[in-house]
C-alpha positions, -999 to +999 in steps of 0.1 A: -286+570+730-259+545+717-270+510+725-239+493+723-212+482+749-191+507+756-157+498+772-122+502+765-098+469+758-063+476+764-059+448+734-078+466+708-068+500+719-033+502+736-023+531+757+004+538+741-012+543+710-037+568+723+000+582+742+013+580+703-020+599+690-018+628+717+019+630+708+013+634+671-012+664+677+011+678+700+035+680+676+016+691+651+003+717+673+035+734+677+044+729+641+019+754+637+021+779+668-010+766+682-006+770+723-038+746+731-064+733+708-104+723+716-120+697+699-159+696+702-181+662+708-215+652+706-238+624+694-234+629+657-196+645+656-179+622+686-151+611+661-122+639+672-128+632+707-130+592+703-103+589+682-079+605+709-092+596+742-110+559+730-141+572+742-170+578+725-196+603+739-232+590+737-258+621+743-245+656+758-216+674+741-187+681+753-151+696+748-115+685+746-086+707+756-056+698+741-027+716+754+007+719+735+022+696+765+007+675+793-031+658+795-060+666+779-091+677+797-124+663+789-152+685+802-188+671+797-222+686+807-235+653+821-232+643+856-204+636+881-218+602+888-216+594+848-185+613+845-168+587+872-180+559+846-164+576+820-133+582+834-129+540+837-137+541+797-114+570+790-079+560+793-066+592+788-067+628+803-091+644+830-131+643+832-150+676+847-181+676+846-197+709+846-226+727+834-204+754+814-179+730+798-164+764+777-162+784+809-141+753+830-119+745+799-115+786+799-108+793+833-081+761+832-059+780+801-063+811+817-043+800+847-013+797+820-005+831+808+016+809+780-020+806+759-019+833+736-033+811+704-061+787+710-069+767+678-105+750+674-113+721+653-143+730+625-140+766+640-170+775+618-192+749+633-177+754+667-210+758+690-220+797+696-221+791+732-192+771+739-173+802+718-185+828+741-179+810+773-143+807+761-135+839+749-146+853+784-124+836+804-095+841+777-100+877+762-063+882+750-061+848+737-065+846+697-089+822+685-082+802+650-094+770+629-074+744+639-085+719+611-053+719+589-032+708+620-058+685+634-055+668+599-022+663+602-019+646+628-053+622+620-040+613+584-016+585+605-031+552+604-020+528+632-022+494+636-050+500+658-073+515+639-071+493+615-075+463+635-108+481+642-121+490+612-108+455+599-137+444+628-166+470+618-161+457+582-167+420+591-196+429+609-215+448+581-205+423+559-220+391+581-253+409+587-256+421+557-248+387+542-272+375+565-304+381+546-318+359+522-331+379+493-358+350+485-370+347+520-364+383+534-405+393+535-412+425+543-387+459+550-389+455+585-379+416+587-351+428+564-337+455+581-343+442+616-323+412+609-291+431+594-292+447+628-300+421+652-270+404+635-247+436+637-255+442+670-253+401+681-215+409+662-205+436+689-213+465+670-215+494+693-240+512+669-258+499+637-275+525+615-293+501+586-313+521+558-332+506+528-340+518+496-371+491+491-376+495+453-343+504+436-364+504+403-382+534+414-359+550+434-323+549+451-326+571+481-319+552+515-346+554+544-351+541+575-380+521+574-395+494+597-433+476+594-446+451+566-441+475+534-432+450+502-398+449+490-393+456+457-378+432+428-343+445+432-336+464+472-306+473+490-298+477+524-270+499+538-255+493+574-235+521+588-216+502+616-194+514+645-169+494+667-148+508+697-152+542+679-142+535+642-170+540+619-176+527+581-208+521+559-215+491+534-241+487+511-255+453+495-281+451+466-304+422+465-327+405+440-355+374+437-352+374+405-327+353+387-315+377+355-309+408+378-293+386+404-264+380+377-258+411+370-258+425+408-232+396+417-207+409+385-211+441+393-201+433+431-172+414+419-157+442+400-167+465+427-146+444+451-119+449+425-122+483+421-120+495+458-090+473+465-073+493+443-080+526+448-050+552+437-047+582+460-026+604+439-054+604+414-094+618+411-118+593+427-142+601+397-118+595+365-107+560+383-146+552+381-147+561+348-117+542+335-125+513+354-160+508+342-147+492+310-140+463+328-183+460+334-203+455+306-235+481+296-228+502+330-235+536+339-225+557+367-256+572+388-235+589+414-204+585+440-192+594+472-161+595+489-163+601+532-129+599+551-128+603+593-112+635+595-129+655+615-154+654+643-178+636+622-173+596+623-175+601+579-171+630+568-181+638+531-157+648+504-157+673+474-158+660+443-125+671+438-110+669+464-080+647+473-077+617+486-039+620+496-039+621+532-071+604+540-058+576+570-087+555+554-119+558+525-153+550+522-166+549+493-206+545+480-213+540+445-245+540+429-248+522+390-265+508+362-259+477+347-276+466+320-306+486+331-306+470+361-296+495+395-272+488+415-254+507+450-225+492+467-202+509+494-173+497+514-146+504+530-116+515+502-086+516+514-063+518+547-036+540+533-014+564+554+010+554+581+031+516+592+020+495+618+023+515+648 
């Protein structure tokens, strides 16, 4: 369960921007013949959902209908006494609360013999269950993958979203600024001080990994108790405010000779990442700008964007980056024979101030 405060601020989060956001799927919607559209929620893929309505679901799933004109509905399996409390979160659209979310949303379109073509976001991962329910209660209606239309409409960045991302960044940076490499002790003082900090910052979730010992290994755990910290560590925190998600990564290390080369190679990181070209591959821009870094090797990248129902959302290694309303990006190196992982946040690209 989320730990966080969750509540919506008018100030951070305008109506009319989430009235803005509706409009822009809307229209997207019936750009492509799409009658209605359903966008799934739960713990891990709550970004669709929050990202429209400013709320973000914290334990049972849940769907959205979106239909061509008028309000959303948001039906949720959890209780009518919780769904009264979301309602005062959720600025926009209708809560029902009902055991068969599919089957209410379902029975609501089928009152509209208008909804021949029901799009749903990430059809393929749309639950089983949910499906059925649906296609009962509508079994002339044509279901389809409303991704491509759904990405449309999210690749606009507005000034809100910024603002809060702008927020979740300073957050990750502070705690993980926070620690002292030459007084940090063991991995659980570590990483129970980035998120103590994160969490004393607002953060409405803080995921913080470690990789204890970059010199034997760079995968990222979480990990609490007195296990030694290596030489050279790094912690990641994957941070969340009011719904708008990024990860950043810091390296660390007691000793002096490593600790220069970690502090170049997040200088030209820093550089790199603020200026990030869209119209080009994320992996030749790497490449080219790694002869600005002495005796460094890549050791693997990532790109994650929030386009989906996932907060970050993985890219291909070729794909794109055109259209992405922001970027995350993780890279891993080695300098000098010293390891290194950074990530921040990239780039705020698509749309003016809204």
């Amino acid at each position: 369960m989320r730990r966080g405060l969750m509540a919506w601020n008018p100030e951070e989060l305008p109506l009319d921007i989430l009235r803005e956001r509706l409009r822009r799927l809307q229209g997207a919607m019936a750009a492509a013949g799409h009658d209605a559209m359903i966008l799934y929620t739960n713990f891990i893929r709550s970004a669709a959902v929050s990202y429209l309505t400013g709320f973000s679901p914290y334990w049972a799933d849940g769907v959205v209908l979106v239909p061509r004109e008028g309000e959303p509905v948001f039906a949720t399996t959890l209780s009518k006494r919780v769904g009264q409390w979301i309602q005062s979160v959720k600025p926009i659209g209708e809560v029902v609360c009902s055991p068969t979310p599919g089957a209410v949303l379902g029975k609501h379109l089928a009152g509209n013999e208008a909804i021949r073509r029901v799009a749903i976001l990430e059809l393929d991962a749309f639950p089983s269950g949910l499906y059925d329910e649906l296609a009962a209660a509508l079994p002339n209606a044509e279901f389809v993958d409303g991704s491509e239309a759904f990405a449309a409409a999210r690749s606009h960045l507005d000034s809100a979203e910024r603002c809060l991302l702008a927020r979740a960044k300073n957050i990750a940076q502070e705690a993980l600024e926070s620690l002292d490499e030459s007084s940090a002790g063991d991995v659980g003082n570590a990483v129970g001080q980035v998120e103590k900090i994160a969490r004393l910052q607002g953060a409405e979730e803080a995921y913080v990994a470690i990789a204890p010992d970059l010199e034997s290994g760079r995968r990222f755990v979480r990990l609490s108790g007195n296990r030694r910290l290596g030489r050279i560590f790094a912690i990641r925190a994957t941070v969340a405010y009011k719904g708008s998600w990024l990860r950043q990564t810091k390296t660390y290390a007691a000793d002096e000779k490593a600790r220069g080369r970690i502090e170049h190679a997040d200088a030209w990181f820093e550089a790199f990442v603020s200026r990030i070209d869209v119209s080009r591959p994320l992996r030749d821009q790497i490449a080219a700008a790694l002869a600005d870094i002495r005796d460094a090797e890549i050791a693997g990248f990532i790109a994650e964007a929030p386009i989906g129902t996932r907060p970050l959302a993985a890219l291909g290694a070729t794909q794109t980056l055109e259209n992405m309303p922001a970027l995350v990006v993780t890279l891993g190196l080695n300098v000098g024979g010293t390891p290194w992982c950074g990530a921040a946040l990239a780039g705020l690209f698509h749309g003016k101030a809204a």
